[in-house]
PATI-194327 format. One record per residue: residue in three letters; x, z negated, y of N, C-alpha, C in turn. Coordinates in pm, whole numbers. Each point is the difference from the previous one (the first is absolute). Example, Ala and Ser with C-alpha at 12.3 -4.5 7.8 and 13.67 -1.06 7.14 Angstrom:
<zagus>
  rest     n.u     n.w     n.v    ca.u    ca.w    ca.v     c.u     c.w     c.v
   ALA    1319    -780    -569     -89       0     119      90       0     120
   SER     -35      72     105      82      -6     119     -77     -73     109
</zagus>
This chain:
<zagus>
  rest     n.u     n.w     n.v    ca.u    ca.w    ca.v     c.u     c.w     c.v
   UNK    3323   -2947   -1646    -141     -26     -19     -81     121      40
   UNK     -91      32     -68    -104     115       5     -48      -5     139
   UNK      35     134      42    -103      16     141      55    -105     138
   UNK      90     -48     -12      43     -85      79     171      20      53
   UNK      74     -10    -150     152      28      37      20     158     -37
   UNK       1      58      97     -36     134      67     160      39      66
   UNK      18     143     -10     112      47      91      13     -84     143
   UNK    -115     -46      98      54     -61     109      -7    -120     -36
   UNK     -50     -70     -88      43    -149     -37     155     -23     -23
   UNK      46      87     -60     169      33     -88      22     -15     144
   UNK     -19     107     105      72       9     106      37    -110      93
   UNK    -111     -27      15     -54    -150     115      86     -97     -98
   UNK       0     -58    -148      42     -91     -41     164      13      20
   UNK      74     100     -44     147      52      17      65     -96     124
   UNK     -81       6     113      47       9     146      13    -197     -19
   UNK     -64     -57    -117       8    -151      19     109     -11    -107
   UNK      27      62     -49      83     -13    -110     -36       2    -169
   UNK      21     127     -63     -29      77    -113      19    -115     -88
   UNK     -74      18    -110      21     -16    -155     151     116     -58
   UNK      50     -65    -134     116      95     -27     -82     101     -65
   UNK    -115      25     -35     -88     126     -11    -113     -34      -9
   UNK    -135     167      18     -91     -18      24     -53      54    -128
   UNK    -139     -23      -8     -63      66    -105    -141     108      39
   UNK     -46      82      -4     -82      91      53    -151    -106     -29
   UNK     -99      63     113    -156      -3     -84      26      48    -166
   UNK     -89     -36     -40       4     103    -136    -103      91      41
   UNK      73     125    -100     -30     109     -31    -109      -3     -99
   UNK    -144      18       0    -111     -16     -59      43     142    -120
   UNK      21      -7    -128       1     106    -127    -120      -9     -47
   UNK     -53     142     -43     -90      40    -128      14     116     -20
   UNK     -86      73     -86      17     143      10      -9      91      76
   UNK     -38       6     128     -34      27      69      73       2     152
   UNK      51     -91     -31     107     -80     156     108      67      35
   UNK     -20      28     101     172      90      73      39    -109      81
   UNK      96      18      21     105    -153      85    -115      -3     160
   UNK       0    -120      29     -40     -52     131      50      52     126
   UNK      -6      52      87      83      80     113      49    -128      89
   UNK    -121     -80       6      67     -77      67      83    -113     -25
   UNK     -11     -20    -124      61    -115     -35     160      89     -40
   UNK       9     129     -26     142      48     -13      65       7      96
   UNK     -45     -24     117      26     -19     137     116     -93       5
   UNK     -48    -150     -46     115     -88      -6     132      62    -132
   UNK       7      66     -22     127      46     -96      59     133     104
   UNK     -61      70      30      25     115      29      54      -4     182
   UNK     -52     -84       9     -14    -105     166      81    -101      15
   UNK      51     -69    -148      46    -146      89     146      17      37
   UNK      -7     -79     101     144      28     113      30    -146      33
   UNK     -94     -89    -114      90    -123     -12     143     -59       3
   UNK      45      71     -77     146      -4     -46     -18     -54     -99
   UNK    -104     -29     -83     -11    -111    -136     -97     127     -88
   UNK      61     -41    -138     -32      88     -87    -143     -49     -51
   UNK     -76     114     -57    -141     -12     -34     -66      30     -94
   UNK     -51     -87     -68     -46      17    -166    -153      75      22
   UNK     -20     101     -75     -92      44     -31    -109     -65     -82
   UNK    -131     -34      13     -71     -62     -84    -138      85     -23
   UNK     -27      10    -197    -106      53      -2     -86     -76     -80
   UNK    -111       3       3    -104     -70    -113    -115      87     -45
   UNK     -28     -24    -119     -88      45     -75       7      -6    -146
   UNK     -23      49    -102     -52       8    -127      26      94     -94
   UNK     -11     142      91      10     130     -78     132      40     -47
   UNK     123      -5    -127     127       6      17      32     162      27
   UNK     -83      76     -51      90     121      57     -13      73     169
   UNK    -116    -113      45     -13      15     187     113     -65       4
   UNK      38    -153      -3      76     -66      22     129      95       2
   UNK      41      45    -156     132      84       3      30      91     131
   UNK    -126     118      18      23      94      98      38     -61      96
   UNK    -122     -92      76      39     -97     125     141     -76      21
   UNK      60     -41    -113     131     -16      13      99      49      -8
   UNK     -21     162     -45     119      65     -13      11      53     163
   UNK    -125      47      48     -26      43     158      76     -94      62
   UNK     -23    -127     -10      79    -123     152     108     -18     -55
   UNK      65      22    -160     133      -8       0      79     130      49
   UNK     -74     112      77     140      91      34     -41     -40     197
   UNK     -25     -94      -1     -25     -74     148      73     -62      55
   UNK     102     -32      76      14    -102      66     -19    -186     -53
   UNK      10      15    -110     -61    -183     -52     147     -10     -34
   UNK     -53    -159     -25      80     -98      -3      -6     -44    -196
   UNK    -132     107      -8     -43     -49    -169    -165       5      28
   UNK     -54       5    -149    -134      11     -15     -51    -175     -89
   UNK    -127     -28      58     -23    -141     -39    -174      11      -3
   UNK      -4     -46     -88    -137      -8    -101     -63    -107      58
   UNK    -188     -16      26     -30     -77      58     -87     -56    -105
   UNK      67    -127     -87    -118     -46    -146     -49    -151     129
   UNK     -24     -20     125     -44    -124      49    -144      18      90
   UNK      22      75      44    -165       6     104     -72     -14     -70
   UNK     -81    -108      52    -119     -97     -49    -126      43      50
   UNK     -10     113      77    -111      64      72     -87      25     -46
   UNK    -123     -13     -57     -93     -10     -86     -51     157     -65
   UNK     -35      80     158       3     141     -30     153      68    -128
   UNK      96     -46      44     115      14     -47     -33       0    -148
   UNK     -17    -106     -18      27    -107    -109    -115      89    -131
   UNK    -103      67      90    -120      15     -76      79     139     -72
   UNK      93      40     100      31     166     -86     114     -45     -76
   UNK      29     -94     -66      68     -29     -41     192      42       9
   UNK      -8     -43     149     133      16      63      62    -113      49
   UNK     104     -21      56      73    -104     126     -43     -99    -162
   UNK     -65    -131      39      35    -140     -53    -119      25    -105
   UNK     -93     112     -13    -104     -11    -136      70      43     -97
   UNK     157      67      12      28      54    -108      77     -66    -100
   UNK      12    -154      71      30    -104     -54     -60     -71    -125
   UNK     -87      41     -12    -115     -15    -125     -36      68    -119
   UNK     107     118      21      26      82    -139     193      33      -3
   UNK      65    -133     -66     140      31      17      35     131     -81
   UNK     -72      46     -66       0     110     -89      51     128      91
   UNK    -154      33      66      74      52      93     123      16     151
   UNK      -2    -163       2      91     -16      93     210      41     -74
   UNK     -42      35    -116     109      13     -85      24     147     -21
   UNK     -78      45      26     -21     153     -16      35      78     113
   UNK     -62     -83     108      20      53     131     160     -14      43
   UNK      58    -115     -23     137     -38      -7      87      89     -74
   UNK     -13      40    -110      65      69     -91     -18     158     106
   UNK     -91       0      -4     -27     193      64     122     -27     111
   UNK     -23     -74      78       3      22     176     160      -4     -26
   UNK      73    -100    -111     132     -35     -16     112     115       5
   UNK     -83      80     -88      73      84     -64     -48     155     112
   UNK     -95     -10      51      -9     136     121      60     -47     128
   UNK      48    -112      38      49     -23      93     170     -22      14
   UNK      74      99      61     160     -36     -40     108     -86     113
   UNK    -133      -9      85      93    -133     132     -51    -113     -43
   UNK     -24    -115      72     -51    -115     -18    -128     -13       2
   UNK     -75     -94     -94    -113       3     -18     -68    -164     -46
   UNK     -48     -14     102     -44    -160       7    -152     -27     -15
   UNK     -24    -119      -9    -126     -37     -12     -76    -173      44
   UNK     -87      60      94     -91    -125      31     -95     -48     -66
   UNK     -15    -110     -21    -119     -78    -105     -55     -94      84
   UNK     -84     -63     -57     -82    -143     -39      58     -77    -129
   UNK     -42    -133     -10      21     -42    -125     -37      26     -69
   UNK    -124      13     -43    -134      98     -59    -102       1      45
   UNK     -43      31     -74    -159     -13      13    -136    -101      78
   UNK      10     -80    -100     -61    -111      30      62    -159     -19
   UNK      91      37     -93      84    -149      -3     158       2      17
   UNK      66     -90      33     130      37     -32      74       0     -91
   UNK     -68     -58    -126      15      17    -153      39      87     -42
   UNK     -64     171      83      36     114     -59     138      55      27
   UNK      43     -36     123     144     -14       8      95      20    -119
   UNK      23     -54     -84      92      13     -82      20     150     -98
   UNK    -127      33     -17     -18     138     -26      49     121      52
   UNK     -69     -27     128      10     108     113     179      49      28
   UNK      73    -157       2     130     -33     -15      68      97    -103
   UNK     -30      -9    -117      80      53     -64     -26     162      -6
   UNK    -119      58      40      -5     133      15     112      76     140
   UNK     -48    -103      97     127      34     109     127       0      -5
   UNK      -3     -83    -138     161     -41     -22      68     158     -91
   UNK     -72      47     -66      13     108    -128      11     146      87
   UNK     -22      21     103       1     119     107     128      72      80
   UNK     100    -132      37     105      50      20      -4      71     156
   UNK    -136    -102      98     -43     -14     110     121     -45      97
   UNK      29      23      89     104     -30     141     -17     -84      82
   UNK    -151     -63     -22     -34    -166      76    -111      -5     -26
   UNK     -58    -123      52    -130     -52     -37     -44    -110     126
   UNK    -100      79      29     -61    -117     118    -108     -96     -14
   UNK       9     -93     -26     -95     -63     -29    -119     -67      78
   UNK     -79       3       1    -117     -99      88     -32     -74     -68
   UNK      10    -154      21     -14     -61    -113    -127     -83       1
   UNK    -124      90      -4    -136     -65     -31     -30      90     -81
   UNK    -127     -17     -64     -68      59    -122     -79      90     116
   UNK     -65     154     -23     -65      79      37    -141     -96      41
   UNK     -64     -61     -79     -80    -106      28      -2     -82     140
   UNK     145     -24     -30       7    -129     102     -10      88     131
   UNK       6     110      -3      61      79     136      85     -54      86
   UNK     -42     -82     112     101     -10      80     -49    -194      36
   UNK     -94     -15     -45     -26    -122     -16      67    -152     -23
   UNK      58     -11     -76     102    -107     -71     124      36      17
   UNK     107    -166     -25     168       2       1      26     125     -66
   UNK     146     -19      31      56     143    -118      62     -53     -98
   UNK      -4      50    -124      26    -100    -134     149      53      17
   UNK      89     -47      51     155     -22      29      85      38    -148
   UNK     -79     -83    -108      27     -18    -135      19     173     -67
   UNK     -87       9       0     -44     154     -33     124     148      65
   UNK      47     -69      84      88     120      70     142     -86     -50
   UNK      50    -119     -30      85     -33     -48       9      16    -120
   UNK    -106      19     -88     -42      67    -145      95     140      -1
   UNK     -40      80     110      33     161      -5     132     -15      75
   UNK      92     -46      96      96     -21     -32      48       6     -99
   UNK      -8    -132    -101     125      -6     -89     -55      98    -137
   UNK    -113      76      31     -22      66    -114      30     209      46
   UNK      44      13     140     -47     168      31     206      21      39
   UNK      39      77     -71     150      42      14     -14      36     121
   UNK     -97      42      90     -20      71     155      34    -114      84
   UNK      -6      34     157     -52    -100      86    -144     -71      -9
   UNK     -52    -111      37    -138       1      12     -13     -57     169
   UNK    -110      45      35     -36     -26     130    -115     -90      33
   UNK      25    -108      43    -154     -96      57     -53      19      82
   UNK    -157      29     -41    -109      39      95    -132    -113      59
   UNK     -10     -27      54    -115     -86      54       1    -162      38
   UNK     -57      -3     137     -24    -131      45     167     -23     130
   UNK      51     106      29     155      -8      56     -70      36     148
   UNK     -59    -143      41     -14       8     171      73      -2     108
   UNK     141    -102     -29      96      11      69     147     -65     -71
   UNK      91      12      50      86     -37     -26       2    -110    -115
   UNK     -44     -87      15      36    -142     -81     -88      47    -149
   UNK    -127      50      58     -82      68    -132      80      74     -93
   UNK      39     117      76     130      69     -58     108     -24     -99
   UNK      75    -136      63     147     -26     -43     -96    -102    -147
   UNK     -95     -67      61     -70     -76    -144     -49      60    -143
   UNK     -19     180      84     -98      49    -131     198      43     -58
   UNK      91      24      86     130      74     -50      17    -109    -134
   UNK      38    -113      37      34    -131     -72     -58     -24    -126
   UNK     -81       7      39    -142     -51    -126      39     130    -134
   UNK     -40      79      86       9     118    -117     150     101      -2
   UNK     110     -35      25     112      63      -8     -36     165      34
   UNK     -60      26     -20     -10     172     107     100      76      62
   UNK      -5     129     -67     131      38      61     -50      51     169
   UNK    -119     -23      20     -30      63     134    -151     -16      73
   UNK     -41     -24      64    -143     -40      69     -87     169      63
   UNK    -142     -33     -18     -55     144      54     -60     -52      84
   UNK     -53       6     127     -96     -68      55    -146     125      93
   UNK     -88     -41     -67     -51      77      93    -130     -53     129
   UNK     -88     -78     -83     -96     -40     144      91    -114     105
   UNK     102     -72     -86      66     -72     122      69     121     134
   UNK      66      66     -54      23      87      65     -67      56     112
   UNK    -119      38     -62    -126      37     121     -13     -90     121
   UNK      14    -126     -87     -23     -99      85     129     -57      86
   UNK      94     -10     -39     142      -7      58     116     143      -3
   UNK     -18      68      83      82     122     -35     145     -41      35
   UNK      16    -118      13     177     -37      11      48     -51    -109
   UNK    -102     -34     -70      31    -109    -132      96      79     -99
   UNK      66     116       5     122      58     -56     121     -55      44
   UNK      16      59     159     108     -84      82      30    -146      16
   UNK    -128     -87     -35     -16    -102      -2      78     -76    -114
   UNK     -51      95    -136      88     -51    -155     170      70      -6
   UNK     -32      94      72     155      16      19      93     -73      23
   UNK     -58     -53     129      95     -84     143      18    -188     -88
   UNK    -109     -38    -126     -36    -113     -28     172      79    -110
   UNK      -9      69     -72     104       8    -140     134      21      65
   UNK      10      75      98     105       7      88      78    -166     122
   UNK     -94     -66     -60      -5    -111      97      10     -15     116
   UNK     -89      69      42       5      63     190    -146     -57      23
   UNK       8     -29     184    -136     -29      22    -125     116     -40
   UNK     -95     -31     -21    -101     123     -38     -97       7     158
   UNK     -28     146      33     -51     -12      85    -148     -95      -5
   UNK     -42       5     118    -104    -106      31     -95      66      52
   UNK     -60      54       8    -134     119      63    -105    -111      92
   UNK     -20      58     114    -136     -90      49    -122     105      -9
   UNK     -85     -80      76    -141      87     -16      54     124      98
   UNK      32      15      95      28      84      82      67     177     -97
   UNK      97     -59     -83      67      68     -73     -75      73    -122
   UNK    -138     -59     -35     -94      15     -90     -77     107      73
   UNK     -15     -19     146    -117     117      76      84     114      -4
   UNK     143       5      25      51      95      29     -10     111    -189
   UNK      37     -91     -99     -39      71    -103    -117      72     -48
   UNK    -121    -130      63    -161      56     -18      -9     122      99
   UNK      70      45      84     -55     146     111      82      61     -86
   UNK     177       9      11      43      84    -101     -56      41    -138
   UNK     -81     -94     -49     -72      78    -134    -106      92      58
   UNK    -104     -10      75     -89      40      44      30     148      83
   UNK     157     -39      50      -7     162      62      66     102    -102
   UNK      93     -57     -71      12      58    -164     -63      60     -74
   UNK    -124     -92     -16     -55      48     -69    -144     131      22
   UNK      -4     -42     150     -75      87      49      55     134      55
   UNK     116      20     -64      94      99      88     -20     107    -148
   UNK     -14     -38    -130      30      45    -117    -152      28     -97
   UNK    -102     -33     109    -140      14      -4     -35     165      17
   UNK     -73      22     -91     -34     194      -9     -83      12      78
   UNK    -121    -107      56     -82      22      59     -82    -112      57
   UNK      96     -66     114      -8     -93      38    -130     -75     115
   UNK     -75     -96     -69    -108     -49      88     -25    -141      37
   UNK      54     -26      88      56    -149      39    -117     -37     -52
   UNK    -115     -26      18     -53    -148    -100      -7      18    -156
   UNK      72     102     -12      11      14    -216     111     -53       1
   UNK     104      -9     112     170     -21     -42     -33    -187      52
   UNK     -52     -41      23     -24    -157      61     -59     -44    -137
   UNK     -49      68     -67     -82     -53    -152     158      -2     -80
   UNK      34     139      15     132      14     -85     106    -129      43
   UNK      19     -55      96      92     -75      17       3    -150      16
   UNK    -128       5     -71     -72    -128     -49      15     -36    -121
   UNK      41     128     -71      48     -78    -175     143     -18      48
   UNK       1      14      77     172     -69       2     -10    -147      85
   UNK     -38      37      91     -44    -148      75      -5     -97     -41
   UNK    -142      24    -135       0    -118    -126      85    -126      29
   UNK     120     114     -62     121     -50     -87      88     -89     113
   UNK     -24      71     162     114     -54     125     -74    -109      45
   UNK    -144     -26      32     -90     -80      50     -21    -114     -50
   UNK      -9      18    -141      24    -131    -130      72     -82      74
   UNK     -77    -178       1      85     -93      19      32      -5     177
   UNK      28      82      59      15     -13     181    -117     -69      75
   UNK      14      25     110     -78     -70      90    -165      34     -82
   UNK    -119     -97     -48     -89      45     -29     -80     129      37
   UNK     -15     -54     128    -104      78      81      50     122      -2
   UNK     141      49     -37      47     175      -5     -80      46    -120
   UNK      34     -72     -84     -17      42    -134    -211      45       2
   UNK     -34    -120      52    -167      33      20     -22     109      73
   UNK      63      73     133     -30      39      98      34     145     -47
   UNK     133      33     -83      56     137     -69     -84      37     -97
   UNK     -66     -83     -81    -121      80     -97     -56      48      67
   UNK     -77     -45     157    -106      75      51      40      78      83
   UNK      86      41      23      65      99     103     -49     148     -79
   UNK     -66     100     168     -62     137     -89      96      62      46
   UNK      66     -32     214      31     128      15     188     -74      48
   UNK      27     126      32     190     -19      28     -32    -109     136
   UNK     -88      24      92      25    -114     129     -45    -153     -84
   UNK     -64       9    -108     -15    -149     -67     107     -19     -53
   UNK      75      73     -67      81       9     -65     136    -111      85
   UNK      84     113      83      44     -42      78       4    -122      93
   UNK    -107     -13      62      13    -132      56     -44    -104     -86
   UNK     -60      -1    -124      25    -108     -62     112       4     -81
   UNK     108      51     -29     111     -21     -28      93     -40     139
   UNK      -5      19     100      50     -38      98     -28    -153      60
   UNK    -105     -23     -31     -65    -159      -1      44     -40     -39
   UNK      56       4    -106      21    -105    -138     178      12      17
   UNK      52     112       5     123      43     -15     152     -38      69
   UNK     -64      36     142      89      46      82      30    -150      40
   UNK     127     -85     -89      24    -144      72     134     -33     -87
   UNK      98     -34     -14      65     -15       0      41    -148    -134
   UNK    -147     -33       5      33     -65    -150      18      11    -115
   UNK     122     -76     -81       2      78    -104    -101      -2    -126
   UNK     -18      97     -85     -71      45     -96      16     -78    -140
   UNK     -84     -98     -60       2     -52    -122      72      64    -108
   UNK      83     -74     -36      64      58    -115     -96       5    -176
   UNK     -89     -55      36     -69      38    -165    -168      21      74
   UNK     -82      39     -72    -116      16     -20     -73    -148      10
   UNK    -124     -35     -24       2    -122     -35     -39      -4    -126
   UNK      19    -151     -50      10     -40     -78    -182      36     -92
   UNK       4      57     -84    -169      -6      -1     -66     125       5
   UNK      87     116      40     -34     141      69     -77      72    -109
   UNK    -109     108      12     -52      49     -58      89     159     -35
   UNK      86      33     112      68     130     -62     132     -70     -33
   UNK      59     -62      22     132     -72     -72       7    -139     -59
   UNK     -53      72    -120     -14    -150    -127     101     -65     -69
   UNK     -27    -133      22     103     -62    -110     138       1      44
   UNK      72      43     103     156      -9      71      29    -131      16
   UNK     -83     -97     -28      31    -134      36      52     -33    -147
   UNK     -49      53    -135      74     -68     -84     163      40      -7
   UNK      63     129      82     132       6      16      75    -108      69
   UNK     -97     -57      68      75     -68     128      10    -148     -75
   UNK     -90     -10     -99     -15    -189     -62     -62      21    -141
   UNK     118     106     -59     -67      32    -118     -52    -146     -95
   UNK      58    -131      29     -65    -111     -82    -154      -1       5
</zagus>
């Protein structure tokens, strides 16, 4: 996720137990764009032990080409196209999930990138556009490319992050993409997980704001397929992650000013605060400086109970996970 799963996110998350790979920020292309320093950081940097897909988005195919011939003599794991960000700015330059609205060029761009790229070369979507109707289209252009996987998020650019995930739609691209396909969205924990696996036959799950929000929830789906207990995290185990991000991330800061890095570690918070004890979640928006910071994470934190396994039911940043759980 943009601006969030960062070289010390990779790091801090590793230590709970990795994904079998990662995927970079994307790499913002136009004419103009030289690779991100910091976001090459996580390729050039990661000491995960897990291999790492390069991701770029944009519009322009012969930026795109350069930009991918550069991260393919890198360290990747493969280069992967970003047709899903729903970001409005995004969307307006007609990149990430707006470019969903001219398959024309989403066919063009496919064809270029196919044939300049000679490792693996994947691609993230939306369903489309605005409906999931367009799906079937979009389908067969991905299918004609001769692409190495396909990740799917399975809401319409529209829906953003709002509504279930149309399950249907990624079992569509299954039995229609010779590749792997990968299921994206609404995978809060475990049971979410193994439901979205089921539903839609998937050769593989991506997860990313659960993640934020559960950084064990890898080890967790591991330990569930392996049939082993999955660890159990309490709140206590949650503070120790919330300082480890914070000194992470403030360690990798160019020019560091504790009440700008307390703002910064509040878009992550969001995502950890969601659903816990109320009063954290009220008390972390208003936090300016690191001593607010701190002891109201220590309030709330430091106890030994364990940590909800889903969001609730109803949540404004994690929508619709309840139809995995009772899809009737």
């Amino acid at each position: 996720m943009q601006d969030v799963t960062d070289l010390p996110f990779l790091r801090v998350l590793t230590r709970r137990g990795a994904p079998d790979w990662f995927v970079t920020e994307y790499f913002r292309v136009h004419r103009d764009s030289c690779l991100n320093r910091y976001v090459l950081r996580s390729i050039v940097e990661n000491e995960t032990g897990r291999p790492i897909f390069a991701q770029m988005i944009g519009g322009d195919l012969p930026s795109l080409i350069r930009t991918a011939r550069q991260l393919a003599e890198l360290p990747v794991a493969g280069i992967d196209l970003n047709l899903g960000c729903p970001a409005p700015i995004v969307c307006r330059k007609n990149a990430g999930g707006g470019l969903l609205r001219k398959p024309d060029a989403v066919n063009r761009l496919l064809e270029g990138l196919r044939e300049a790229i000679p490792g693996r070369f994947t691609v993230k979507t939306r369903i489309g556009f605005e409906d999931a109707g367009e799906f079937a289209g979009l389908l067969g252009i991905f299918r004609n490319h001769g692409i190495d996987g396909l990740t799917l998020h399975a809401r319409t650019v529209m829906e953003r992050y709002q509504s279930p995930v149309h399950a249907d739609c990624i079992q569509m691209a299954v039995d229609a993409m010779p590749c792997p396909v990968i299921a994206n969205g609404n995978v809060v924990d475990t049971s979410t997980g193994i439901a979205l696996l089921s539903q839609s036959r998937a050769a593989g799950l991506m997860i990313g704001r659960g993640a934020i929000r559960n950084p064990w929830i890898f080890s967790q789906l591991r330990a569930v397929f392996e049939q082993a207990p999955p660890p159990a995290p309490s709140h206590h185990d949650l503070l120790v992650y919330v300082l480890e991000l914070y000194e992470e991330i403030a360690r990798e800061s160019r020019r560091f000013h504790p009440n700008a890095h307390v703002q910064r570690m509040k878009k992550t918070l969001s995502y950890i605060s969601h659903g816990l004890d109320g009063p954290f979640e009220y008390q972390m928006r208003r936090a300016k400086t690191p001593e607010d910071f701190f002891r109201i994470c220590r309030d709330h934190l430091d106890h030994d109970a364990p940590l909800p396994a889903r969001p609730p039911v109803g949540s404004k940043l994690f929508c619709g996970f309840e139809a995995l759980c009772d899809p009737a």
